[in-house]
BAGU-290399 format. One line per 5 residues: number of its first residue (from 1); for each residue x, y, z of C-alpha. Coordinates in nm, 2 decimals, always signed. Example, Ala and Ser with C-alpha at 12.3 -4.5 7.8 and 13.67 -1.06 7.14 Angstrom:
2
1) +1.23:-0.45:+0.78 ~ +1.37:-0.11:+0.71
This chain:
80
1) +0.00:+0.00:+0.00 ~ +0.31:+0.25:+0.08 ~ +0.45:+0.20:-0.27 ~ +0.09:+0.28:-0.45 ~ +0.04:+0.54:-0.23
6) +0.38:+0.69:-0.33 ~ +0.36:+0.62:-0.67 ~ +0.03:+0.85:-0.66 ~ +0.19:+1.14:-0.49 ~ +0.46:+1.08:-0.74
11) +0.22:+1.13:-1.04 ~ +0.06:+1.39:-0.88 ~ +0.32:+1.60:-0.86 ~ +0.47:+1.56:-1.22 ~ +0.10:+1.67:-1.32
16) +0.14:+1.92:-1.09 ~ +0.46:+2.03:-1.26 ~ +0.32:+2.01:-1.66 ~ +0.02:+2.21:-1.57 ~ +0.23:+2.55:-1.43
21) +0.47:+2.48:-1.73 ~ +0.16:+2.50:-1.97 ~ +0.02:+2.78:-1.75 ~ +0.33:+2.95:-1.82 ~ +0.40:+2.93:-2.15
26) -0.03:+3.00:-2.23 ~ +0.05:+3.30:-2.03 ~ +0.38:+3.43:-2.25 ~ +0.17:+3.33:-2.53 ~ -0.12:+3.57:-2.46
31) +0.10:+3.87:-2.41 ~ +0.20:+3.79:-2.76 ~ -0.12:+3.76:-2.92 ~ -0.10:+3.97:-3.27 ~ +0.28:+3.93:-3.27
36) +0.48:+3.68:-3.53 ~ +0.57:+3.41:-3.33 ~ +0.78:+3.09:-3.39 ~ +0.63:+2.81:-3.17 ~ +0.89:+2.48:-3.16
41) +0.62:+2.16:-3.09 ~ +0.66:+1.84:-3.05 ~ +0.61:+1.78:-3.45 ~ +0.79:+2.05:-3.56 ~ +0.81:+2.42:-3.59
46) +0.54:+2.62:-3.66 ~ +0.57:+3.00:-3.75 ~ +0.32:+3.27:-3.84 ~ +0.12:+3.58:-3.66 ~ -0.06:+3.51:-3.31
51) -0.43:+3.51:-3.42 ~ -0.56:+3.41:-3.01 ~ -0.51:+3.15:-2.71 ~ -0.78:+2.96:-2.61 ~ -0.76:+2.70:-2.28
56) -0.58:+2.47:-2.39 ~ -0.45:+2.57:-2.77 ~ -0.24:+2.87:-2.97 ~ -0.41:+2.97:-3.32 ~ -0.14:+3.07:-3.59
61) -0.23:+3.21:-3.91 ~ +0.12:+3.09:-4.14 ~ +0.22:+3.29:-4.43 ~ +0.10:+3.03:-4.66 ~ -0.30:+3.14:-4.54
66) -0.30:+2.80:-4.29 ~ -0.48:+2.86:-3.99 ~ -0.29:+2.59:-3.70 ~ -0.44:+2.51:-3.38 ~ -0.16:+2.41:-3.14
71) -0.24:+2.21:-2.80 ~ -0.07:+2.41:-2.58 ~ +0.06:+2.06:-2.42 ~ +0.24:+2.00:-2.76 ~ +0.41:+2.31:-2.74
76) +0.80:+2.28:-2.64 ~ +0.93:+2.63:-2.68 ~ +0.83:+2.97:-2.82 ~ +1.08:+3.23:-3.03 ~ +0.93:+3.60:-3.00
């Protein structure tokens, strides 16, 4: 019982941990809306102007005319 009981608190805290980073980075992210950003994810880069942030996503418009829609839990870093 000790080692489930740990390996909850462990979990909990690593969730604790993703949801300030994403917090974080939703928060740069919103001082940037407007802006041309360059937003690393975990499939690749994607560049364009901030169109909004929603909960949980980014909204790029590329220079091609693609609108993205980035979970913001894909998101690994941000260039301004």
């Amino acid at each position: 019982m000790n080692r489930v009981t740990a390996a909850v608190n462990n979990l909990q805290e690593e969730v604790s941990a993703l949801v300030a980073s994403n917090e974080s980075i939703k928060n740069l992210l919103l001082s940037r809306v407007g802006t041309t950003v360059s937003i690393e994810t975990i499939s690749g880069p994607v560049s364009g102007k901030l169109l909004g942030v929603g909960k949980d996503f980014a909204q790029i418009l590329e220079p091609t005319g693609d609108n993205v829609l980035i979970p913001i839990i894909n998101i690994t870093s941000v260039n301004l």
